[in-house]
MISETI-223711 format. One record per residue (C-alpha): x, y, z; residue number from 1. Coordinates in Angstrom, 2 decimals. Layout:
# MISETI-223711
<site><u>X</u><v>Y</v><w>Z</w><seq>NUM</seq></site>
...
END
This chain:
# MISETI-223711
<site><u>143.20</u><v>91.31</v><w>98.79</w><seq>1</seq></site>
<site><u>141.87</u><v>88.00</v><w>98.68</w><seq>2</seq></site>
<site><u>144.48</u><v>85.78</v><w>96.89</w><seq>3</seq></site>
<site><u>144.14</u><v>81.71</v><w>95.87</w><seq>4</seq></site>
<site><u>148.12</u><v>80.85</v><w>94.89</w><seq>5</seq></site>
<site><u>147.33</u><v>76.98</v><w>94.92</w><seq>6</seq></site>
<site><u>144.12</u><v>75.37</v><w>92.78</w><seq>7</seq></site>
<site><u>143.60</u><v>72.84</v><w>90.29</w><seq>8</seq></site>
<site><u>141.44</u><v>72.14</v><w>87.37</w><seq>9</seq></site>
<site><u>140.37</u><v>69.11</v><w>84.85</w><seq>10</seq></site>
<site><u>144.04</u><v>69.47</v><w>83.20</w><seq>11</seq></site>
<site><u>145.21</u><v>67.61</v><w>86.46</w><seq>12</seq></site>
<site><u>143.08</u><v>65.97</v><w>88.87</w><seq>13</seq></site>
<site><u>140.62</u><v>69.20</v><w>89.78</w><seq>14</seq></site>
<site><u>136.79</u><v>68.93</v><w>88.82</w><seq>15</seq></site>
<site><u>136.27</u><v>72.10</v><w>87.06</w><seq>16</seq></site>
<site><u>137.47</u><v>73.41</v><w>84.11</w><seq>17</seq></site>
<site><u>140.43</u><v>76.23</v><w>83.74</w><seq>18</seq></site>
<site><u>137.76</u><v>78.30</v><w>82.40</w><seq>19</seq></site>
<site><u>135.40</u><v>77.67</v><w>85.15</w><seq>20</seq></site>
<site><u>137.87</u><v>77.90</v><w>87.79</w><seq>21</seq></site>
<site><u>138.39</u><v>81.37</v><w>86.67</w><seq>22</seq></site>
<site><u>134.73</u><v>82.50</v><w>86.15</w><seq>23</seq></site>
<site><u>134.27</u><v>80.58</v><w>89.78</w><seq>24</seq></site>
<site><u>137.48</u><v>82.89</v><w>91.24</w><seq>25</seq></site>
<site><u>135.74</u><v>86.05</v><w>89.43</w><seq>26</seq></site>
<site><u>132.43</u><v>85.48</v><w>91.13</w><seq>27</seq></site>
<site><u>134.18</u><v>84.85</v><w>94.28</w><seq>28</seq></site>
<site><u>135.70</u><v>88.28</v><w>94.28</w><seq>29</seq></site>
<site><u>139.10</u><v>87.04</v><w>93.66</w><seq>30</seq></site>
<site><u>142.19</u><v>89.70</v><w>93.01</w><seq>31</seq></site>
<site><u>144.87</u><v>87.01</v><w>92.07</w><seq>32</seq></site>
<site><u>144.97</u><v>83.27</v><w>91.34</w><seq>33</seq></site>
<site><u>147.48</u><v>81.09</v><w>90.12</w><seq>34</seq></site>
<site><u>146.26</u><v>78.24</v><w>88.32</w><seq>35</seq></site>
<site><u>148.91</u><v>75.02</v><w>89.64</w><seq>36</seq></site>
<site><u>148.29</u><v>72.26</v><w>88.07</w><seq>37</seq></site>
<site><u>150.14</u><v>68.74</v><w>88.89</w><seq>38</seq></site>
<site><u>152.81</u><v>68.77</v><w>86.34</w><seq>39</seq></site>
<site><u>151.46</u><v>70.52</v><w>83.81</w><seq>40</seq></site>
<site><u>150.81</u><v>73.93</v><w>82.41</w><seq>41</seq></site>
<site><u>148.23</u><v>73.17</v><w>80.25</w><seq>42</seq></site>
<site><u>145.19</u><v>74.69</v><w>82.50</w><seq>43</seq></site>
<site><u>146.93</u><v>77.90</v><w>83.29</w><seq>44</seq></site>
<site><u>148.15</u><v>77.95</v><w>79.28</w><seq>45</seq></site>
<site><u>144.84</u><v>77.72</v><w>78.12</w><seq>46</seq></site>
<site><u>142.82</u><v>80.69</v><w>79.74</w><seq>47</seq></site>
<site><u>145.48</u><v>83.21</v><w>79.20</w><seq>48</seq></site>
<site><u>143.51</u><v>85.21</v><w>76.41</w><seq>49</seq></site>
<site><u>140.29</u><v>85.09</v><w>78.20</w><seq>50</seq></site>
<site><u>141.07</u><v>86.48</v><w>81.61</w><seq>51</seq></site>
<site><u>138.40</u><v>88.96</v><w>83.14</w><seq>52</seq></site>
<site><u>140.46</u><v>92.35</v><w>83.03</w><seq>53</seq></site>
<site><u>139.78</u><v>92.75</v><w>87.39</w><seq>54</seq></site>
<site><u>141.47</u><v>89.17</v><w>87.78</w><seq>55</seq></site>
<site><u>145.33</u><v>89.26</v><w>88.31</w><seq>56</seq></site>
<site><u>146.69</u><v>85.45</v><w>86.83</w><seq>57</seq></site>
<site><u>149.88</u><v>84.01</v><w>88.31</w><seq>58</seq></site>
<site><u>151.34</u><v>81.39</v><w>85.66</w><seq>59</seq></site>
<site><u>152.07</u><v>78.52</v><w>87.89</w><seq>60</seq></site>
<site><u>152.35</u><v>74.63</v><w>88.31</w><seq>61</seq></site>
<site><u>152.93</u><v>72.04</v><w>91.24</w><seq>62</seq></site>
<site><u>155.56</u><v>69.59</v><w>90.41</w><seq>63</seq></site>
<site><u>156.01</u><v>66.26</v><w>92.08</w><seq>64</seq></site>
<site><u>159.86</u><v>65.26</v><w>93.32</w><seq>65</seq></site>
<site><u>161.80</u><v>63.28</v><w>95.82</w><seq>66</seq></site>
<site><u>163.56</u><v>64.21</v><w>98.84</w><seq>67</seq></site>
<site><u>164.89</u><v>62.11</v><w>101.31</w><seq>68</seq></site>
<site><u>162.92</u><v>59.53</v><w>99.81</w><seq>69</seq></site>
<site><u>159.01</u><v>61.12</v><w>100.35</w><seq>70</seq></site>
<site><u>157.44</u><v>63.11</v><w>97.15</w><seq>71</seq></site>
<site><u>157.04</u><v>66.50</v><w>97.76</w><seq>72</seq></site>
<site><u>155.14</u><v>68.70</v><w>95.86</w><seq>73</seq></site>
<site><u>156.81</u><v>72.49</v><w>94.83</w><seq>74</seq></site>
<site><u>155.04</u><v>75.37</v><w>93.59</w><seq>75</seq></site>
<site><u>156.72</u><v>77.30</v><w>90.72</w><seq>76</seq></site>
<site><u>154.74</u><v>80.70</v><w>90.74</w><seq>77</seq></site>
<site><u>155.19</u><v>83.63</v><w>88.10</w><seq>78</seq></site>
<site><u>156.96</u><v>81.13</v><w>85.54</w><seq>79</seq></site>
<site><u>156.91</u><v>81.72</v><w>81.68</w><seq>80</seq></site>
<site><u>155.24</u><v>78.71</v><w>80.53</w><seq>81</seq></site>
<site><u>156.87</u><v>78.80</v><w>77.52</w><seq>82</seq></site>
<site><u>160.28</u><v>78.84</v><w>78.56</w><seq>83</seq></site>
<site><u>162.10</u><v>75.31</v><w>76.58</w><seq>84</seq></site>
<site><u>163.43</u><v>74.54</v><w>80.44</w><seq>85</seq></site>
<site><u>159.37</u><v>73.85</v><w>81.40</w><seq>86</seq></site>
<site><u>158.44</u><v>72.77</v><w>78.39</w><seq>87</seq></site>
<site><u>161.02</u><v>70.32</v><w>78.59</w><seq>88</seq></site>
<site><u>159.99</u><v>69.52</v><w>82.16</w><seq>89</seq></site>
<site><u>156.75</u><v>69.21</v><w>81.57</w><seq>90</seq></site>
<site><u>157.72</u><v>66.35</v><w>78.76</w><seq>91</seq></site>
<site><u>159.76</u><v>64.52</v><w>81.25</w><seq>92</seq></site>
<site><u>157.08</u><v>64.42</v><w>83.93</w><seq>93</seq></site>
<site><u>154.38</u><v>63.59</v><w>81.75</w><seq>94</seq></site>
<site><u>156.43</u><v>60.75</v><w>80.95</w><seq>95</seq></site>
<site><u>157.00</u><v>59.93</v><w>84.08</w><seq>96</seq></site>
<site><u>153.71</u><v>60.19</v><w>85.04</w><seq>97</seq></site>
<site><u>152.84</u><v>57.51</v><w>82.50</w><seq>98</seq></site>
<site><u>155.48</u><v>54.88</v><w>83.33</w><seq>99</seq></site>
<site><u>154.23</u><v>55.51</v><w>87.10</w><seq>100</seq></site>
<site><u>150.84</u><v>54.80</v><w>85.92</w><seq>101</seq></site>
<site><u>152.05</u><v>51.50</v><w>84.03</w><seq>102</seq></site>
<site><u>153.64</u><v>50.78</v><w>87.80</w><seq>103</seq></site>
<site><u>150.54</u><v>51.21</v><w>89.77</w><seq>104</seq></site>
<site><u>148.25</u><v>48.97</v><w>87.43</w><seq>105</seq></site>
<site><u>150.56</u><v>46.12</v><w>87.38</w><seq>106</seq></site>
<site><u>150.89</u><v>46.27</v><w>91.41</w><seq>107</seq></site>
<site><u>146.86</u><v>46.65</v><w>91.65</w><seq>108</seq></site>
<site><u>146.68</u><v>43.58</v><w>89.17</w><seq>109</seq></site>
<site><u>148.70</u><v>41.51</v><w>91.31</w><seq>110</seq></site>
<site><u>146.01</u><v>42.66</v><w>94.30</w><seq>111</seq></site>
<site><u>142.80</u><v>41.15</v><w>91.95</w><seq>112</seq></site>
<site><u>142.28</u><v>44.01</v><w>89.90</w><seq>113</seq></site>
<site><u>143.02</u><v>44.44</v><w>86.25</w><seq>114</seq></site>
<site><u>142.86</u><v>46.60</v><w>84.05</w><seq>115</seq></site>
<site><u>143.27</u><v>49.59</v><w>85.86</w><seq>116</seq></site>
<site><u>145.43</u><v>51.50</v><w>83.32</w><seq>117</seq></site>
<site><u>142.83</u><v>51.57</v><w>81.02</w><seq>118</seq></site>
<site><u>140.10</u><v>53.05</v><w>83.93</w><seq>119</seq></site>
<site><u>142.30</u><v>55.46</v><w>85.03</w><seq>120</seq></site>
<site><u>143.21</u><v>56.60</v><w>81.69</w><seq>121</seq></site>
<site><u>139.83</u><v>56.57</v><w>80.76</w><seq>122</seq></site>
<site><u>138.77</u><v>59.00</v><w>83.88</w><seq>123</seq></site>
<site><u>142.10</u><v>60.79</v><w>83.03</w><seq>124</seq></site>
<site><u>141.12</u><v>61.68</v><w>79.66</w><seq>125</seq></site>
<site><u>142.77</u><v>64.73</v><w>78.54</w><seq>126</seq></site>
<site><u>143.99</u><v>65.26</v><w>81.83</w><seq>127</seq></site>
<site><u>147.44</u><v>64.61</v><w>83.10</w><seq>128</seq></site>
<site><u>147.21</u><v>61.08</v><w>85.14</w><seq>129</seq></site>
<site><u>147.41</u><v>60.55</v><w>88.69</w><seq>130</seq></site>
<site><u>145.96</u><v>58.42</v><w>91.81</w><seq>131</seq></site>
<site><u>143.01</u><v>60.21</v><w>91.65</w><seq>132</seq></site>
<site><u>142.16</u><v>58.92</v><w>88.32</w><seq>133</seq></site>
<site><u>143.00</u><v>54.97</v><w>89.76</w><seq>134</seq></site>
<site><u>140.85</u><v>55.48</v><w>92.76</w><seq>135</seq></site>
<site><u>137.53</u><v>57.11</v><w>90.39</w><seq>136</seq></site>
<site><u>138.22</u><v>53.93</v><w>88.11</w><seq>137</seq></site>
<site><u>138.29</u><v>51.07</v><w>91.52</w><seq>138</seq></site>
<site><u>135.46</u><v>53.53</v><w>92.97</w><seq>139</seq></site>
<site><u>133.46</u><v>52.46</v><w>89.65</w><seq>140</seq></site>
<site><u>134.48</u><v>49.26</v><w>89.52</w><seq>141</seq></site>
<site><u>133.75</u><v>48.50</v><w>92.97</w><seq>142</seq></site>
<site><u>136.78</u><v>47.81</v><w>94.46</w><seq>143</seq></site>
<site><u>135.96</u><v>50.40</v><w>97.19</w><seq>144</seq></site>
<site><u>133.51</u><v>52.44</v><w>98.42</w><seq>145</seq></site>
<site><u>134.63</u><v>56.03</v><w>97.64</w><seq>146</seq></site>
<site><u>138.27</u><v>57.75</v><w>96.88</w><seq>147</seq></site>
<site><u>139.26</u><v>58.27</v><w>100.22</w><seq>148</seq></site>
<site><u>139.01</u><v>54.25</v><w>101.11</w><seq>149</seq></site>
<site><u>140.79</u><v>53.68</v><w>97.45</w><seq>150</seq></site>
<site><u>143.90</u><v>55.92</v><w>98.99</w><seq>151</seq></site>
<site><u>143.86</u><v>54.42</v><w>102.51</w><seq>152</seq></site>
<site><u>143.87</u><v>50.86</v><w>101.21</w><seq>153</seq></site>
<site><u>145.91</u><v>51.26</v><w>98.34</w><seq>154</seq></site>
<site><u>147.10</u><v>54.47</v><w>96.94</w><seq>155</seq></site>
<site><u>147.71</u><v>56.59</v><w>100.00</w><seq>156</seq></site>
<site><u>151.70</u><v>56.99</v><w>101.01</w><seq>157</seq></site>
<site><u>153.15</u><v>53.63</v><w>102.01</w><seq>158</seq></site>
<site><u>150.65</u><v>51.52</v><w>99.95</w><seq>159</seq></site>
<site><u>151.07</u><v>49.43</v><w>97.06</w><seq>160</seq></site>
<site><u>150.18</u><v>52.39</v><w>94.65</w><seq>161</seq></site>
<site><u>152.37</u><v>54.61</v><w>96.11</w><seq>162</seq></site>
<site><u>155.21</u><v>54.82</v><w>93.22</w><seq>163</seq></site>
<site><u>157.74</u><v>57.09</v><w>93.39</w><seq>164</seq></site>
<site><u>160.31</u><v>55.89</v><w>90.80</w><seq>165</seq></site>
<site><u>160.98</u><v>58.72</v><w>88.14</w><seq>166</seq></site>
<site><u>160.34</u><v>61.59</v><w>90.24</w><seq>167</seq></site>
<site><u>162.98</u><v>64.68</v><w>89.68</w><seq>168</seq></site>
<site><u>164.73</u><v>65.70</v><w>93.14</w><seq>169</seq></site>
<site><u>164.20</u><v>68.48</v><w>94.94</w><seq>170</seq></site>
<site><u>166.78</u><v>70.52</v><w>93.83</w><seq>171</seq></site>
<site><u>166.16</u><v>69.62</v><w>89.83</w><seq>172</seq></site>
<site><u>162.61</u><v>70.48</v><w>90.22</w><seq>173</seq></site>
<site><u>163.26</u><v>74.41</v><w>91.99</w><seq>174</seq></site>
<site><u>166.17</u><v>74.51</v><w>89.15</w><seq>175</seq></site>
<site><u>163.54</u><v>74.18</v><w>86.62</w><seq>176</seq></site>
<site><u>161.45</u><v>76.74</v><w>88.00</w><seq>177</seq></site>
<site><u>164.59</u><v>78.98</v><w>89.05</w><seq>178</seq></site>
<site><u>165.14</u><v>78.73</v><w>84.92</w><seq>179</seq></site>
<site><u>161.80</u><v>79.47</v><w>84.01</w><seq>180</seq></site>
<site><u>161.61</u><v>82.82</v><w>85.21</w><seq>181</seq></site>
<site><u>159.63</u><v>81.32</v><w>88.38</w><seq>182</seq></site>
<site><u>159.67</u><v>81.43</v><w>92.24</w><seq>183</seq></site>
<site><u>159.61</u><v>78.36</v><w>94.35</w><seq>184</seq></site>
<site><u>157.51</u><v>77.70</v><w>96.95</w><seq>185</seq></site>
<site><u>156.81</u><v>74.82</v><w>99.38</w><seq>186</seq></site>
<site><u>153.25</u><v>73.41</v><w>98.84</w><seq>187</seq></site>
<site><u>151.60</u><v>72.16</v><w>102.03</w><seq>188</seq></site>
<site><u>154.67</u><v>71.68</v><w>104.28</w><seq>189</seq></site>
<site><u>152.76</u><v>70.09</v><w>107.31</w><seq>190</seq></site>
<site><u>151.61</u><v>67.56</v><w>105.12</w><seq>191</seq></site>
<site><u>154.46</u><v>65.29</v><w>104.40</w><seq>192</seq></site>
<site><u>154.16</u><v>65.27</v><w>108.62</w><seq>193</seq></site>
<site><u>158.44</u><v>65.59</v><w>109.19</w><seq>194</seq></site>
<site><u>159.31</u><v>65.87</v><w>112.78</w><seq>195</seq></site>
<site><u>160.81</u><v>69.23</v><w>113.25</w><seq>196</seq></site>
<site><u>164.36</u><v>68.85</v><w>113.04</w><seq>197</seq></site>
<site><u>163.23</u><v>67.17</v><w>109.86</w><seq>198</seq></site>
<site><u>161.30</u><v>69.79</v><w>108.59</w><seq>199</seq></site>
<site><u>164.47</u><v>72.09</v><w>108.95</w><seq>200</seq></site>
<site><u>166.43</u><v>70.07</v><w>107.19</w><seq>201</seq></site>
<site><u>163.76</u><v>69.70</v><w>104.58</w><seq>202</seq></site>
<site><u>163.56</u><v>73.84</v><w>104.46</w><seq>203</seq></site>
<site><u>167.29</u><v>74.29</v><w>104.44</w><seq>204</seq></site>
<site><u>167.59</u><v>71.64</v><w>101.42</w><seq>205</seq></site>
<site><u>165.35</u><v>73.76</v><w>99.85</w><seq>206</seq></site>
<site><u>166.50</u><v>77.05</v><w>100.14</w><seq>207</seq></site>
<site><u>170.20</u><v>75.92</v><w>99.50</w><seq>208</seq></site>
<site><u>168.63</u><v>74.83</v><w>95.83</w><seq>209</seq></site>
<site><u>166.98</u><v>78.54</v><w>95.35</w><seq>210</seq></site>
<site><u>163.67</u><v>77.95</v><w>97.08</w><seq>211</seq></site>
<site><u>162.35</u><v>81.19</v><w>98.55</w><seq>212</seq></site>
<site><u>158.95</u><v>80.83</v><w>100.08</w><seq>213</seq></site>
<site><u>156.74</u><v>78.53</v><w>102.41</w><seq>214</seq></site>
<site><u>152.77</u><v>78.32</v><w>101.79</w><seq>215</seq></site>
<site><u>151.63</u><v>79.06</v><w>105.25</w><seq>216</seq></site>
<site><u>148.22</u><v>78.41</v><w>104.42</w><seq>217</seq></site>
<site><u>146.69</u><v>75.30</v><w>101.89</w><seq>218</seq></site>
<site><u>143.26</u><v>74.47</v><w>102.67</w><seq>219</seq></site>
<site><u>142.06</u><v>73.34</v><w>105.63</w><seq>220</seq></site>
<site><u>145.10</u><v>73.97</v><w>108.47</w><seq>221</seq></site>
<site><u>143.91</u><v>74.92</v><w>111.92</w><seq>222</seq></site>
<site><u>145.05</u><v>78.35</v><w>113.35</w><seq>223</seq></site>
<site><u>147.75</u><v>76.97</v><w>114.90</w><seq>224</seq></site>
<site><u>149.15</u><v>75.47</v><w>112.17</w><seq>225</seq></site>
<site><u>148.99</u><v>78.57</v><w>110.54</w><seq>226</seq></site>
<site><u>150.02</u><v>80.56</v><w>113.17</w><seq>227</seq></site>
<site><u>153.52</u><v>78.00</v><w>113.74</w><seq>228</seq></site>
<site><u>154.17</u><v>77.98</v><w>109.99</w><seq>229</seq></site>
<site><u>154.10</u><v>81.61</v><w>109.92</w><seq>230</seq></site>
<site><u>156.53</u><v>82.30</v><w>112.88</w><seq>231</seq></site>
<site><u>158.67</u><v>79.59</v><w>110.74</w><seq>232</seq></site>
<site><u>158.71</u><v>81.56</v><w>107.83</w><seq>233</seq></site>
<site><u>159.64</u><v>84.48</v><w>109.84</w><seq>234</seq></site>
<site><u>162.20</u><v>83.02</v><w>111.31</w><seq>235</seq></site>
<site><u>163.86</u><v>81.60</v><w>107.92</w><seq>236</seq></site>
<site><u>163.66</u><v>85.09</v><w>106.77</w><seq>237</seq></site>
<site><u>160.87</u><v>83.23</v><w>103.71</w><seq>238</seq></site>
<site><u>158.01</u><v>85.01</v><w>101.67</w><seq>239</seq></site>
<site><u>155.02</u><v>83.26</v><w>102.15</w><seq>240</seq></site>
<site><u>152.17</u><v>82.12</v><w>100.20</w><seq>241</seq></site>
<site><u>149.04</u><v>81.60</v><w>100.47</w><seq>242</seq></site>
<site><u>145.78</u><v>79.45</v><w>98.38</w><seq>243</seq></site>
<site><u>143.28</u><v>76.85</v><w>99.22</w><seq>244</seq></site>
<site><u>144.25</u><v>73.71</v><w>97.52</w><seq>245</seq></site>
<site><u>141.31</u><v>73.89</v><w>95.78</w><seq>246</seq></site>
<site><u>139.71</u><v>70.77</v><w>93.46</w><seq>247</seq></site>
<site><u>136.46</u><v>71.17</v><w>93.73</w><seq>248</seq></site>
<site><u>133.69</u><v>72.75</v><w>94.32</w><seq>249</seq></site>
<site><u>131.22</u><v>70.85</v><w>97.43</w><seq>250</seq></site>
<site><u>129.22</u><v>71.40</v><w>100.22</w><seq>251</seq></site>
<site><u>131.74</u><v>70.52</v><w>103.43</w><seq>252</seq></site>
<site><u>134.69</u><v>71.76</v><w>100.39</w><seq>253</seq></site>
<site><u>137.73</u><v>74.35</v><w>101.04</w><seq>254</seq></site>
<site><u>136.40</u><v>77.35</v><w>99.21</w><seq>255</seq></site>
<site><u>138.51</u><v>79.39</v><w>96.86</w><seq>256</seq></site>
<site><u>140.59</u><v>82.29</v><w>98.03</w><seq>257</seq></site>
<site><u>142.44</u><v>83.32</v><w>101.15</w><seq>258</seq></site>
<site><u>142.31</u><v>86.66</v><w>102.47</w><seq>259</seq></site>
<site><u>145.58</u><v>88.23</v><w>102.66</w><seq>260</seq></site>
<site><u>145.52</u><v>91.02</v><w>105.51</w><seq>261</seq></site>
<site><u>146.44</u><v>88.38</v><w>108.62</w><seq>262</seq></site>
<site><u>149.82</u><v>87.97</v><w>106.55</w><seq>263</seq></site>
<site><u>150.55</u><v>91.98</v><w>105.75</w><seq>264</seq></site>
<site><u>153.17</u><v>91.71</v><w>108.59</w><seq>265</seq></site>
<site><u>155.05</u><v>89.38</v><w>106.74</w><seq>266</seq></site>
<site><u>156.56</u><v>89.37</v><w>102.85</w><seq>267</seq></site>
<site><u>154.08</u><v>88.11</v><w>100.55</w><seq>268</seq></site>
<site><u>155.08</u><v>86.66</v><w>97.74</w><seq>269</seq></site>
<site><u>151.75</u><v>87.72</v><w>96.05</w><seq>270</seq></site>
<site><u>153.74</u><v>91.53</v><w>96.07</w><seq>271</seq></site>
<site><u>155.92</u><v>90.88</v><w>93.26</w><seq>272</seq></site>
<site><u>152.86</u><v>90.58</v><w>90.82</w><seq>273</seq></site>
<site><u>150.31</u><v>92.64</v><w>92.99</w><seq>274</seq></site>
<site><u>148.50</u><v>95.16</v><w>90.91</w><seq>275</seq></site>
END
């Protein structure tokens, strides 16, 4: 089957539209896709009644919280969108999304430029906002040269727009999931780049809050990576999950979907909803 667990569309900080996403995950041969959106269900919400009848949707959404003082991002696949416990959530981190936003403005005024709530709002539109809208609005404005410089310089973890007041812990944000009728997963775990020891600790904090699976695959992870976070998995006695990350659609891009065979010796979390 070939599976994408992990995209993102114009309701967060992804290019296309849900409804795009899913006509681009239909032409790609896709058999199941969750749409997981920063902190919202809004892009999963709104192609529910439009689905292509071969395409298997996974309600989903990546929320933002703290532990041991880095944001980590959790997957909540399979959740009912609906439930009052997300809908609730989804209140509190848009609001927290928007005092963070007040946050990073002020700090980048203080570094010469002003104004930025307004650019970033205005890139945000409809969208819910996040660093990616800041760095399109200081790309614009000239600040720097493209969004990658914007998040080395300013934005990227351990800058001055790296906020992470407001954030839910780790163990709030799987409880909200857990209550929605969802399973947890760990997006990207090599990412937040924990020592090992560390990244036990990270794991074990997570499954002692009802976290149950690890993505073992997110883009653009060598083999080995792959290869250790699968053994890890294993070894935790954790489903796994699989996607691409996916944003956008360019030339040197992570495509959508991820073939799941390579992972049929270990339990997929894509089986509880598999056709």
């Amino acid at each position: 089957m070939l599976i994408d667990f992990h995209t993102h569309t114009q309701a967060s900080d992804g290019d296309l539209c849900p409804q795009a996403l899913v006509h681009k995950a239909q032409d790609a041969g896709l058999d199941m896709l969750a749409i997981t959106d920063h902190d919202t269900v809004r892009g999963c919400t709104s192609v529910v009644n439009t689905l292509p009848l071969e395409l298997c949707l996974v309600p989903g959404v990546e929320l933002s919280c703290l532990w041991s003082g880095v944001t980590i991002h959790v997957l909540g696949l399979g959740i009912i969108c609906d439930h009052p416990v997300m809908l609730r959530a989804m209140a509190t981190m848009g609001a927290v999304r928007r005092e963070r936003g007040r946050q990073i403005a002020d700090r980048l005024a203080r570094k010469g430029m002003p104004h930025a709530l307004q650019g970033a709002m205005m890139h945000a539109g409809n969208s819910q906002l996040g660093r990616p809208h800041f760095a399109a609005w200081m790309v614009k404005e000239g600040y720097v040269k493209d969004p990658q410089q914007a998040f080395d310089r300013y934005l990227g973890q351990g800058r001055v727009g790296d906020v992470k007041s407001g954030w839910p812990n780790l163990s709030e944000a799987v409880q909200w999931i857990l209550a929605a009728g969802g399973v947890a997963v760990i997006a990207h775990p090599l990412k937040y780049r924990f020592t090992r020891s560390k990244l036990r600790r990270f794991v074990a904090a997570f499954m002692a809050a009802g976290g149950v699976a690890l993505e073992v695959h997110s883009g653009r992870q060598s083999r080995e990576e792959v290869m250790f976070l699968c053994r890890f998995a294993e070894e935790l006695g954790l489903e796994v999950s699989i996607g691409s990350d996916f944003h956008r659609a360019a030339p040197c891009g992570v495509p959508l979907g991820v073939e799941s065979a390579p992972f049929e010796h270990l339990n997929g979390v894509w089986e509880r909803w598999a056709p």
